[in-house]
C-alpha positions, 0 to 999 in steps of 0.5 A, spaced: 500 500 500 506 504 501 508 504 494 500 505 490 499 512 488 493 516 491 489 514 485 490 507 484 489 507 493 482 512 492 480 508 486 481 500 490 477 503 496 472 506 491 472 499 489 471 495 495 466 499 498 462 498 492 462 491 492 458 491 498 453 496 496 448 492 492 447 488 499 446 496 503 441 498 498 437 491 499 438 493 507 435 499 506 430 497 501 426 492 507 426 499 512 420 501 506 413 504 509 411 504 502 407 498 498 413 498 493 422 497 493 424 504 494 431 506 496 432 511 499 425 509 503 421 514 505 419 512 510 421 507 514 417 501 518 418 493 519 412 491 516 415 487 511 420 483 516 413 482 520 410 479 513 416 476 512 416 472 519 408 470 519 407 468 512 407 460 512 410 460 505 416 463 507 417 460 514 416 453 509 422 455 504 427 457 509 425 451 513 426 447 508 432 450 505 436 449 511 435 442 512 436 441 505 444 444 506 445 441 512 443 434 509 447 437 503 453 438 507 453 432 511 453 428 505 458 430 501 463 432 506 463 424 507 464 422 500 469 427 499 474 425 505 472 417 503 474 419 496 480 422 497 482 418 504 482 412 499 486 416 494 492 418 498 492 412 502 491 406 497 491 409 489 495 416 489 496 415 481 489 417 480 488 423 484 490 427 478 484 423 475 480 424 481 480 430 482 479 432 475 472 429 475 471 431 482 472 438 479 468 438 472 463 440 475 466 447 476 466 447 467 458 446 466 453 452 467 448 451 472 443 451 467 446 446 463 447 443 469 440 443 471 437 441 464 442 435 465 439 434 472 431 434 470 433 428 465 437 424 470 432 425 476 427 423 471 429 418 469 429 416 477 422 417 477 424 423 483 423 430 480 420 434 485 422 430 491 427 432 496 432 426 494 432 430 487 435 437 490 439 434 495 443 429 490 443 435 484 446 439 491 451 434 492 453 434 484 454 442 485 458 442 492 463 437 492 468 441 488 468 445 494 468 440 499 473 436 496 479 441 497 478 443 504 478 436 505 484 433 502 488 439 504 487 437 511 488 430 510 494 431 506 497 435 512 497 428 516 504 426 518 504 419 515 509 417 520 504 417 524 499 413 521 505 407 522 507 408 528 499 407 530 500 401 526 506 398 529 503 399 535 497 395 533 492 400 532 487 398 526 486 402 521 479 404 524 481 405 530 487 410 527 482 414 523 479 414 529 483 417 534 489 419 529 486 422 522 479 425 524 481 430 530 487 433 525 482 433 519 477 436 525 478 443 521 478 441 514 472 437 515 468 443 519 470 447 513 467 442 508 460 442 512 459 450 513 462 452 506 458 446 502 451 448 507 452 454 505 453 454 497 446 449 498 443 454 501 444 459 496 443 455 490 437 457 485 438 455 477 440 448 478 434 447 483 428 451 479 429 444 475 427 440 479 422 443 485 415 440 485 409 443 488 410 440 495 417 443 496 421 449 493 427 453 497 427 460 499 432 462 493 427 459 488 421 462 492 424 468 492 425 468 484 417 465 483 415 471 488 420 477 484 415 475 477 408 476 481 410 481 486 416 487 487 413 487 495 419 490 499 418 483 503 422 481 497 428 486 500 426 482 507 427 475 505 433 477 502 436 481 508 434 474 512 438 470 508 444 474 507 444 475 515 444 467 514 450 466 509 454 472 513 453 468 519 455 462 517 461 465 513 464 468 521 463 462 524 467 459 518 473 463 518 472 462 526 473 455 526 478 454 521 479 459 517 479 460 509 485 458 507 483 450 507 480 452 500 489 454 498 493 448 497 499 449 502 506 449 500 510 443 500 503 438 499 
């Protein structure tokens, strides 16, 4: 920063100050008296968010939203520590392979994506289901699990695992007391990241919602279509509120720089 001119310095806190910009507006928008989204409000009430908690199709969306994350979470962080424990240990010359497929689907848009998913689901005879949305979660989010978990696992001294072993430890029982407490960080961090992106998916999940279940993103699209209330404003704060909490807890229980592949790993 020494070194950076006043205007490249002006100019790069012009810039960060405007990336959270649309989330202040969003913000102040849900404060709005009146029956449409105005920013700056006129006047200032908290009708909406009053609205936003008493309307059963809300409270349903974001229910089922968090549930979905956390079942979302919780399985594809288990195939993604399975996956990349089995290739550490026993198979590393596929990791490169591995982690290709793993990652593949960060190269597809999610609305080919989602086409791709409706056709499979439908297949299955499970569109409109919660199983369809999870499994269509696990697909979007393992990339994003897998990272942190592999990092934590590589950071395993394996010098460790066969002194468990000569002193008659199973692997089991090695995973058990060895493994998991140094992976505890990397592990945490998959679940909290992974809920979170879960939380927040829409274009993939719009395929593939039925009339008895729908998320809170997607019901916050189908809403903006038929009515520009400000409780849209308020809905959207809420769920910015979730994410941002979610994200403190995450730097606060592991930090971000699991998603970074240390030196001399």
């Amino acid at each position: 920063m020494r070194n950076m001119s006043p205007l490249s310095r002006t100019l790069g806190i012009l810039f960060l100050l405007a990336l959270p910009a649309p989330i202040f507006i969003v913000f102040g928008a849900s404060f709005n008296g009146t029956a449409y989204i105005q920013f700056p409000p006129e006047t200032y009430s908290f009708r909406w968010y009053i609205e936003a908690f008493t309307d059963p199709r809300w409270a349903r969306a974001v229910g089922t939203s968090l549930w979905i994350a956390a079942v979302t979470s919780v399985v594809v962080t288990t195939i993604s520590f399975l996956a990349a424990y089995f290739t550490l240990r026993y198979a590393p010359r596929i990791n490169t392979m591995l982690e290709l497929a793993i990652f593949s689907p960060l190269f597809f848009p999610h609305a080919c994506m989602g086409v791709a998913a409706v056709a499979l689901m439908a297949k299955l005879g499970i569109v409109g289901t919660p199983g369809a949305i999870i499994l269509a979660h696990v697909i979007v989010t393992v990339p994003f699990s897998y990272r942190p978990v592999h990092v934590a696992l590589r950071s395993v001294d394996p010098d460790l695992i066969r002194a468990a072993e000569v002193m008659g430890a199973s692997e089991l029982r090695a995973l058990k007391d060895i493994i998991l407490p140094i992976c505890r960080s990397g592990i945490l961090t998959s679940l909290l990241f992974t809920g979170i992106i879960s939380f927040d998916e829409v274009t993939v999940t719009m395929f593939l919602i039925g009339p008895q279940i729908t998320t809170l993103p997607v019901q916050i699209f189908t809403f903006i279509q038929d009515d520009a209330s400000p409780v849209l404003a308020a809905i959207s704060t809420i769920s910015v509120i979730i994410t941002f909490l979610a994200i403190l807890l995450l730097e606060r229980v592991a930090g971000l720089t699991f998603f970074v592949q240390r030196s001399g790993s």
